[in-house]
C-alpha positions as CSV (number, residue, x, y, z in Angstrom):
1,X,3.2,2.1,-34.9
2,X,0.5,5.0,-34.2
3,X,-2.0,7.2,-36.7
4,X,-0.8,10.3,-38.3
5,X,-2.9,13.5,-37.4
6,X,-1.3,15.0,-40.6
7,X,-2.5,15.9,-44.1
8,X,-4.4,14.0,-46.2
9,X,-1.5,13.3,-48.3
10,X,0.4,12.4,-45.4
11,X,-2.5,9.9,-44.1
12,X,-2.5,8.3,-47.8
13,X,1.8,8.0,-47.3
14,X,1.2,6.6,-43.5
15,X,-1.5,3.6,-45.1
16,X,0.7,2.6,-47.7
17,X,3.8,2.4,-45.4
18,X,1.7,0.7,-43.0
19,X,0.5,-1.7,-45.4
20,X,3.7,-2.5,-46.9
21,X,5.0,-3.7,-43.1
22,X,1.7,-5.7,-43.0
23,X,1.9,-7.0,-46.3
24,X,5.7,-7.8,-45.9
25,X,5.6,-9.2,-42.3
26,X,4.4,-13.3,-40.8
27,X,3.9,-14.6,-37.6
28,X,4.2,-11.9,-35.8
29,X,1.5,-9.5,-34.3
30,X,1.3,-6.0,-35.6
31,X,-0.3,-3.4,-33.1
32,X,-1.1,0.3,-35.0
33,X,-1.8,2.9,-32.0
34,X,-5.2,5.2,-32.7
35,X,-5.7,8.4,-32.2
36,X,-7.9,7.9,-29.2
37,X,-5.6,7.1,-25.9
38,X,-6.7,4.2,-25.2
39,X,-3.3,2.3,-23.9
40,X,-2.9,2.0,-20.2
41,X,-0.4,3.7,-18.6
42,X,0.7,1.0,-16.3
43,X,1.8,-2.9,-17.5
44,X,-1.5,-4.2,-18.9
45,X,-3.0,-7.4,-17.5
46,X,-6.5,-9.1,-18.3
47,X,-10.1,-9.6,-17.4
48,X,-12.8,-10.6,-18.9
49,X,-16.4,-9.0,-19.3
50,X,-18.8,-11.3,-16.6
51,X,-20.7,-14.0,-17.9
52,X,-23.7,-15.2,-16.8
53,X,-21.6,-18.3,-14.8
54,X,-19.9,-15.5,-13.3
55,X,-22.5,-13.2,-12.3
56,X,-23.6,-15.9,-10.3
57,X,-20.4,-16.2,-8.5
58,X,-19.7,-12.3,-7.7
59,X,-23.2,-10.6,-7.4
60,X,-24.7,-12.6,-4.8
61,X,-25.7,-12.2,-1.4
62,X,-23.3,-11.8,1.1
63,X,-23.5,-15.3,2.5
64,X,-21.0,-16.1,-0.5
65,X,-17.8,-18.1,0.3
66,X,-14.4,-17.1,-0.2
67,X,-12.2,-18.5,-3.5
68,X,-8.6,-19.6,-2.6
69,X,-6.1,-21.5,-5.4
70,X,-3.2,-22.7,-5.4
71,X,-1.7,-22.7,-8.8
72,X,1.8,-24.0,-10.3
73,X,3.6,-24.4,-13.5
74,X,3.0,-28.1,-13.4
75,X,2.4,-31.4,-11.4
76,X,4.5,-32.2,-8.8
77,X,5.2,-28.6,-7.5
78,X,3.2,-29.1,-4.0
79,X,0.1,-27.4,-5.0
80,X,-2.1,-30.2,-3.1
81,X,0.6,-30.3,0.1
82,X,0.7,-27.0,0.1
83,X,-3.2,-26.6,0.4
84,X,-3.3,-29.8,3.1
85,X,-0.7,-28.1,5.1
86,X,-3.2,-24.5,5.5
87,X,-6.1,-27.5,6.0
88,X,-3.8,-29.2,9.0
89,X,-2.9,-25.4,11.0
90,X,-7.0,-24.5,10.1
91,X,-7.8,-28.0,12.3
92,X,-5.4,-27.6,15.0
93,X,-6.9,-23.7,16.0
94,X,-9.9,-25.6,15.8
95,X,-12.1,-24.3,12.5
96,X,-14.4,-26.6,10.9
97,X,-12.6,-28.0,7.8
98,X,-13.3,-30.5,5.8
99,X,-11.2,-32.4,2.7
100,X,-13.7,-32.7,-0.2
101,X,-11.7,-34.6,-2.6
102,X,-7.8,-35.3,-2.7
103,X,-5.8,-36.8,-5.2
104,X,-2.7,-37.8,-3.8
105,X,-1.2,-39.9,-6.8
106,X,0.6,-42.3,-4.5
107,X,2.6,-39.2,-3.1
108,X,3.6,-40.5,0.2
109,X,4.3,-37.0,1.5
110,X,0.7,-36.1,0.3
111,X,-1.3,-38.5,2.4
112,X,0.5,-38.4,5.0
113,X,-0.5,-34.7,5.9
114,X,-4.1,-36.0,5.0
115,X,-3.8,-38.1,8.5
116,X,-6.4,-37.6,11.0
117,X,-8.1,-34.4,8.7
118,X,-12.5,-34.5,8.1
119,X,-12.6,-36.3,4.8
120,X,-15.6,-36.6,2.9
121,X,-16.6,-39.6,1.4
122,X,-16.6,-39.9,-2.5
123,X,-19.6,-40.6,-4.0
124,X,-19.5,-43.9,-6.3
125,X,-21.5,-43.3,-9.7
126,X,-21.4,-46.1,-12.3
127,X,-20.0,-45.5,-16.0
128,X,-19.3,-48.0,-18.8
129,X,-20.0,-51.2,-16.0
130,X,-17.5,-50.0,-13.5
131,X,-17.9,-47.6,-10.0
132,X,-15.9,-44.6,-10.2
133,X,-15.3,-42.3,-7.1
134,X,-16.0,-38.7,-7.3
135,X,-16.2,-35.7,-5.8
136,X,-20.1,-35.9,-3.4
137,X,-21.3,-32.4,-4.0
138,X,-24.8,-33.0,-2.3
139,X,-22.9,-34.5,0.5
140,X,-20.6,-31.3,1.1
141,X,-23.7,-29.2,1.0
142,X,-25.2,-31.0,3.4
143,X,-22.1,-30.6,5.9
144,X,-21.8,-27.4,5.3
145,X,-17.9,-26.8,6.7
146,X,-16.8,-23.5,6.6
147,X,-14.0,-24.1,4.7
148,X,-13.6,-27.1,2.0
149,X,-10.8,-28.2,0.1
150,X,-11.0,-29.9,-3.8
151,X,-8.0,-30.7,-5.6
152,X,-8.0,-30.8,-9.1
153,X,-10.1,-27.8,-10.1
154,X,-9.5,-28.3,-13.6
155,X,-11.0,-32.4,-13.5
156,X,-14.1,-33.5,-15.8
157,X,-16.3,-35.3,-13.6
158,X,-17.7,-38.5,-14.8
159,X,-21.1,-38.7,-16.9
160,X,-24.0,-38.8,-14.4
161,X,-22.8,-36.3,-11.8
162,X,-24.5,-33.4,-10.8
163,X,-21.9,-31.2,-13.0
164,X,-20.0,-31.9,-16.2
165,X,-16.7,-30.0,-14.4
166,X,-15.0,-29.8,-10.6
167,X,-15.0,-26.1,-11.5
168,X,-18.8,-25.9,-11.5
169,X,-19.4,-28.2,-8.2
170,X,-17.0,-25.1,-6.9
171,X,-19.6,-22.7,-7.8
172,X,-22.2,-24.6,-6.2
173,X,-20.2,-24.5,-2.6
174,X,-19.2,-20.6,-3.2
175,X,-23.1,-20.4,-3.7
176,X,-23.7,-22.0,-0.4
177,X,-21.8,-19.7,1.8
178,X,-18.9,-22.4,1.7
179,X,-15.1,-21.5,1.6
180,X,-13.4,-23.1,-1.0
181,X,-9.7,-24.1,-1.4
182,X,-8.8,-25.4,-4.9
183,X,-5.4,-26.4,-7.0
184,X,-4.7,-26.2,-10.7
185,X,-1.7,-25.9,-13.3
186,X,-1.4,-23.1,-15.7
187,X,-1.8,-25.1,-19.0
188,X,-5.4,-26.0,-17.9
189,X,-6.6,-21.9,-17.4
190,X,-8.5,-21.7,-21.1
191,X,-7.2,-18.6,-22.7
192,X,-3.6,-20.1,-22.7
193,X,-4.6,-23.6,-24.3
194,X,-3.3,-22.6,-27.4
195,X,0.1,-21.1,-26.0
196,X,0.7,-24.3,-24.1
197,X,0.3,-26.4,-27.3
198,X,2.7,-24.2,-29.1
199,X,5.6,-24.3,-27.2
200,X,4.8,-28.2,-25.8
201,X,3.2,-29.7,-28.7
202,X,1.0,-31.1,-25.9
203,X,-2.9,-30.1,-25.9
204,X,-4.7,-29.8,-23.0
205,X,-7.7,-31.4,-22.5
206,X,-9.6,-30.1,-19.6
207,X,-9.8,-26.3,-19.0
208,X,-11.1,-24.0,-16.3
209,X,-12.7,-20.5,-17.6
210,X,-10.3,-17.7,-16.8
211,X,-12.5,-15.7,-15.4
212,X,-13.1,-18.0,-11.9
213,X,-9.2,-17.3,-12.1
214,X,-10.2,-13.7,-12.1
215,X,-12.0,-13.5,-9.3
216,X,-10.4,-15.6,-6.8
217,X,-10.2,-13.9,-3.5
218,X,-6.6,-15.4,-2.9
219,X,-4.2,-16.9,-5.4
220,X,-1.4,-18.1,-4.0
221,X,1.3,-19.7,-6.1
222,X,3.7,-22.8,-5.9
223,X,7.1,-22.8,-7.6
224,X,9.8,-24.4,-7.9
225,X,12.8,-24.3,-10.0
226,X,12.1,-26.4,-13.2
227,X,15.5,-28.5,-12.0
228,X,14.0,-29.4,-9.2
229,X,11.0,-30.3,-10.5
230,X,12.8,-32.3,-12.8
231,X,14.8,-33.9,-9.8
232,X,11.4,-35.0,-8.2
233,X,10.3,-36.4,-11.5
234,X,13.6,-38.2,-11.4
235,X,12.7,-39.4,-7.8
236,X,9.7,-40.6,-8.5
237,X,7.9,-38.0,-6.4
238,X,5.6,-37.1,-9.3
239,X,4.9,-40.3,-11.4
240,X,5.1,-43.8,-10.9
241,X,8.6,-45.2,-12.5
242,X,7.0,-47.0,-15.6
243,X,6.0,-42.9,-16.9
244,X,9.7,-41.0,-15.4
245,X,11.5,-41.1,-18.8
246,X,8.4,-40.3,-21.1
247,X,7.4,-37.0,-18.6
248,X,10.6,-36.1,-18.7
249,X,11.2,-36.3,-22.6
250,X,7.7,-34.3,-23.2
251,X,5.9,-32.3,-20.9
252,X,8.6,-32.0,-18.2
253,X,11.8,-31.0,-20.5
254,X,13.5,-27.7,-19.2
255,X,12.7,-25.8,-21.6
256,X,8.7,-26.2,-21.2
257,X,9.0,-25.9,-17.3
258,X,10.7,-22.5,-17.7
259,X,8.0,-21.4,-20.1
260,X,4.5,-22.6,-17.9
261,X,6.6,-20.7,-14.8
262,X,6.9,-17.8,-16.5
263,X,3.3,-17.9,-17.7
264,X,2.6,-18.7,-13.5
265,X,4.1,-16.3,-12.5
266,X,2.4,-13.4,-15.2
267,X,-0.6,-15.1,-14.5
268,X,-0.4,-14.3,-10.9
269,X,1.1,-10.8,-11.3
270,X,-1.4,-9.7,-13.4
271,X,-4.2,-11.0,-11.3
272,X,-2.4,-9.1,-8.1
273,X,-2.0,-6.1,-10.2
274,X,-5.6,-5.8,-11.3
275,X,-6.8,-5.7,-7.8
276,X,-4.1,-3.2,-6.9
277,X,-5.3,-0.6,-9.9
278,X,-9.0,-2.2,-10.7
279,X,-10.1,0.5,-14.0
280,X,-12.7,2.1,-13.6
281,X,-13.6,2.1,-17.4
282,X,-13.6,-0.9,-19.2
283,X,-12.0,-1.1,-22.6
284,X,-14.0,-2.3,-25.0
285,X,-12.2,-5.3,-27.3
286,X,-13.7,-6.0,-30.9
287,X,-12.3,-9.5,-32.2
288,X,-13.5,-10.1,-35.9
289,X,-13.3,-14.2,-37.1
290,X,-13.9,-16.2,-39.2
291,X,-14.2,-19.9,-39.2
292,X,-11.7,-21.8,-39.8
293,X,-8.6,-23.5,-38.1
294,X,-7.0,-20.3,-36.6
295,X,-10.2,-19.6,-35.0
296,X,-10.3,-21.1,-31.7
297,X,-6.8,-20.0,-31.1
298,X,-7.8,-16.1,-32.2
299,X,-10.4,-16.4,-29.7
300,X,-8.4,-17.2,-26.9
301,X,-5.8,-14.5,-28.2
302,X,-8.6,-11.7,-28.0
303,X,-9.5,-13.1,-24.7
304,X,-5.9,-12.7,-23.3
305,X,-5.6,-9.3,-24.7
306,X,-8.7,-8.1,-23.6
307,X,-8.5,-9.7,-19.3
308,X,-5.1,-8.0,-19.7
309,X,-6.4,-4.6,-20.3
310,X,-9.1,-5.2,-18.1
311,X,-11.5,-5.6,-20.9
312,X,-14.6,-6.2,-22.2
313,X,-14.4,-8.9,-25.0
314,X,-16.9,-8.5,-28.0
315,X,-16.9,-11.0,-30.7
316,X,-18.3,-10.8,-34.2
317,X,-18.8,-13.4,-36.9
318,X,-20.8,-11.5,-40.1
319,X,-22.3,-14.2,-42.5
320,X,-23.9,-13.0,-45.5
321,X,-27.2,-14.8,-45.1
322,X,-28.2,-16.5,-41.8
323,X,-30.6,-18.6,-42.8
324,X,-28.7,-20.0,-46.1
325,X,-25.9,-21.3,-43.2
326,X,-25.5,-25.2,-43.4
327,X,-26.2,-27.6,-40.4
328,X,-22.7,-28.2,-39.9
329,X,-21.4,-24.4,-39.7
330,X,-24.6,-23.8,-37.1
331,X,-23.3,-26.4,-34.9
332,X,-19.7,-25.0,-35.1
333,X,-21.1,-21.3,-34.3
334,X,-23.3,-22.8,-31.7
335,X,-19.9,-24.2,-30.3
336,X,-17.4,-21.0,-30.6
337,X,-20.2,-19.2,-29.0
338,X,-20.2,-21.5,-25.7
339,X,-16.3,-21.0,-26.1
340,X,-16.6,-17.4,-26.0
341,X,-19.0,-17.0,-23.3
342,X,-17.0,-19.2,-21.3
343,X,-13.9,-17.0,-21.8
344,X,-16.4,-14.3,-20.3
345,X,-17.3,-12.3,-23.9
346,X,-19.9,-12.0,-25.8
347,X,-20.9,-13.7,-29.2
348,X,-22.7,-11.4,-31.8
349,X,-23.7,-13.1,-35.6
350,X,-24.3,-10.3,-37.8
351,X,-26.0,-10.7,-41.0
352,X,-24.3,-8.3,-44.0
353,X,-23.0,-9.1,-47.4
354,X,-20.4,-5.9,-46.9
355,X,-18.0,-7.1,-44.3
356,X,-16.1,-4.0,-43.9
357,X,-19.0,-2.0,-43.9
358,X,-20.4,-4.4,-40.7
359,X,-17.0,-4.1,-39.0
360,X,-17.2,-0.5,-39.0
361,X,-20.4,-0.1,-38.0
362,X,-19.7,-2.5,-35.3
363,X,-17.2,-0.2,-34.0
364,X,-18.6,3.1,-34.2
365,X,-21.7,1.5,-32.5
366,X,-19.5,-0.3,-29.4
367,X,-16.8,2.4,-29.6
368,X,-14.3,-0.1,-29.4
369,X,-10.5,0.9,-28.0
370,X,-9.4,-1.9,-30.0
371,X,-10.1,-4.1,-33.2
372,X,-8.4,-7.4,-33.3
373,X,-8.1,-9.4,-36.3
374,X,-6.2,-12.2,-37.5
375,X,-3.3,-12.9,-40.0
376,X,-4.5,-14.8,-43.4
377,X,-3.0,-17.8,-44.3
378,X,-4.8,-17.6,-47.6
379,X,-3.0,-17.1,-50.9
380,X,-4.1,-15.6,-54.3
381,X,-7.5,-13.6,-55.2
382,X,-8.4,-14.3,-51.6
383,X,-5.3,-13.4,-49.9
384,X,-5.5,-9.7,-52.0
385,X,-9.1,-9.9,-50.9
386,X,-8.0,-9.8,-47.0
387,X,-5.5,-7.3,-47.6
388,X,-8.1,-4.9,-49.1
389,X,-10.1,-5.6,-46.6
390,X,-7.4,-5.0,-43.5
391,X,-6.4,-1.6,-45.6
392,X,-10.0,-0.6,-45.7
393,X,-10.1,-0.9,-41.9
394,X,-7.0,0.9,-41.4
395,X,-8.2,3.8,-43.8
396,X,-11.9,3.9,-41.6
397,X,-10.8,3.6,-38.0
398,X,-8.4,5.8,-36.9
399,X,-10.0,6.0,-33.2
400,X,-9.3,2.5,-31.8
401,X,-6.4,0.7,-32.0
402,X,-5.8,-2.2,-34.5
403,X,-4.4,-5.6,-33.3
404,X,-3.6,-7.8,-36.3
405,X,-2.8,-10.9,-34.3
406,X,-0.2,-12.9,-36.2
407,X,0.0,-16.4,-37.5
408,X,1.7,-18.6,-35.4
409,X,2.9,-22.0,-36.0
410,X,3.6,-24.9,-32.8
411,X,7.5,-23.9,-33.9
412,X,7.0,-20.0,-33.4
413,X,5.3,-17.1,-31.7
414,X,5.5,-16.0,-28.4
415,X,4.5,-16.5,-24.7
């Protein structure tokens, strides 16, 4: 739905039929075009405004080593043999290679091709009485191969190593002029946490930020039919037999598998098409929250939109009075800001008892190309409080285009 350039009547007729399609409309998101052209002309894809995690990744010298994963819809496509097979041709023509960590997960296939391959010892750090094996980050350093390859890019590391994630012990090697070679599944790249859980019912745990996705010098992706996934599963080629009927009655049913390829495979188009047609201009993305349950989930939604445009990804949060805010609600702004920074945006608390009035300002000062905000699940005074305040919105910002992003449940809402 776009702005009217008309009359004033006919902008008073356009708000109220534009409300009424709001107001008469659930779980579904509502994009109204502005007047400024701010759409791209080709399929829009995402990334995400640099954070200071990233800076460090793609503004150093240019000693910096080279990015390379392999991603998949799920365990069990090859990702790992397919990165041990580029490890075995690198060794044969004779480059200095070295396995950092592998996790073959008794895959016979797996460790087989890790046969007579550099492999760096794991580095034994005690937790909870017990020696657990992980990736030696100081020790690959040391080495210094030219090219290093660590499964699992998505893995928490255990309490008392150098890094809390495998993702960060990347950027260290990147850092020192190393090549990396890396694996992870879809479900685990942040921004689409909530999207997995929605059409899984599954939440995943550990995430990598999307923008070391971003800027990956090489993606290269591993599919598989979701049948023949299924068949390995079925095989025992993926899990161990005591777990075959529970993976495939959850995570590995047909219908799931065909949704994380499709999200692969977008993922990987997008990524391809960005480099093809980089912007030069980056649109600026407002997202407006609140805090509440559909927060986290709006978040990663504004993220998604803006690393598909090729945006830069502004979040605001107005409170009326900053220093009235209870201990709790600090802690939980202290935590959606280290959310948002890790999505590559940027977190700004504004202090203003007129939240329209803030919003608009915000705008006009950013010049936003678009203003995301979410669908209320509230009901009564306050529900006809958020409608006033989306129709005051609509009535101020005709330049920038509004994304009312709609209220999904785990049963609905799209990929």
């Amino acid at each position: 739905m776009g702005y009217t350039k008309k009359s004033k009547f006919r902008d008073l007729l356009w708000g109220t039929i534009a409300f009424k399609i709001l107001n008469n409309t659930h779980n579904i998101d509502i994009l109204i075009v502005g007047s400024k052209e701010t759409l791209p002309s080709l399929p829009i894809q995402s990334t995400e405004s640099k954070t200071s995690s990233e800076e460090k990744i793609t503004n150093e010298d240019i000693n910096l080593g080279k990015l390379k994963i392999y991603i998949g819809m799920a365990p069990g496509v090859g990702k790992t043999y397919k990165m041990l097979q580029e490890a075995k041709n690198s060794h044969k023509e004779g480059k200095d290679i070295l396995l950092g960590i592998i996790e073959p997960h008794g895959r016979e296939a797996t460790a087989k091709l890790m046969e007579g391959l550099p492999l760096l010892s794991p580095k034994l750090i005690k937790h909870q009485g017990k020696y657990l094996q992980e990736f030696d980050l100081e020790g690959a350093i040391l080495r210094k191969p030219e090219t290093i390859y660590v499964d699992e890019l998505a893995h928490s590391n255990v309490p008392g190593a150098i890094n809390n994630k495998r993702y960060q012990d990347v950027q260290y090697l990147l850092r020192a002029g190393i090549n990396v070679s890396t694996t992870v599944n879809i479900q685990h790249i942040e921004s689409l946490n909530d999207i997995v859980e929605q059409f899984s019912g599954i939440k995943v745990r550990e995430t990598v930020p999307d923008w070391i996705i971003s800027h990956a010098n090489d993606i290269v992706l591993v599919d598989i039919s979701p049948e023949a996934l299924q068949e390995r599963v079925k095989e025992g080629k993926v899990y161990t037999v005591d777990k075959i009927e529970t993976a495939l009655t959850h995570f590995f049913q047909k219908k799931n598998l065909i949704a994380l390829r499709e999200l692969s495979l977008r993922e990987v188009a997008e990524n391809v098409e960005h480099e093809i047609y980089p912007k030069e201009k980056l649109t600026k993305v407002l997202s407006v929250i609140d805090i509440n349950e559909d927060t986290l989930r709006l978040i990663r939604k504004s993220a998604r939109i803006s690393h598909r445009l090729q945006g830069e990804f502004i979040v605001l949060h107005i409170v009326k009075d900053t220093s009235k805010l209870l201990e709790e609600r600090k802690l939980s702004i202290i935590e959606l800001e280290e959310l948002i920074v890790e999505l590559g945006g940027d977190f700004r608390l504004i202090e203003g008892k007129k939240t329209v009035e803030e919003i608009i300002n915000t705008h006009k000062r950013i010049k936003a190309d678009y203003v995301i905000l979410g669908e209320s699940r509230t009901k009564g005074v306050k529900k006809l409080f958020y409608k006033s305040t989306i129709k005051e919105i609509l009535n101020n910002i005709s330049d920038a285009n509004i994304w009312i992003v709609g209220d999904y449940t785990k049963d609905t809402g799209p990929i």
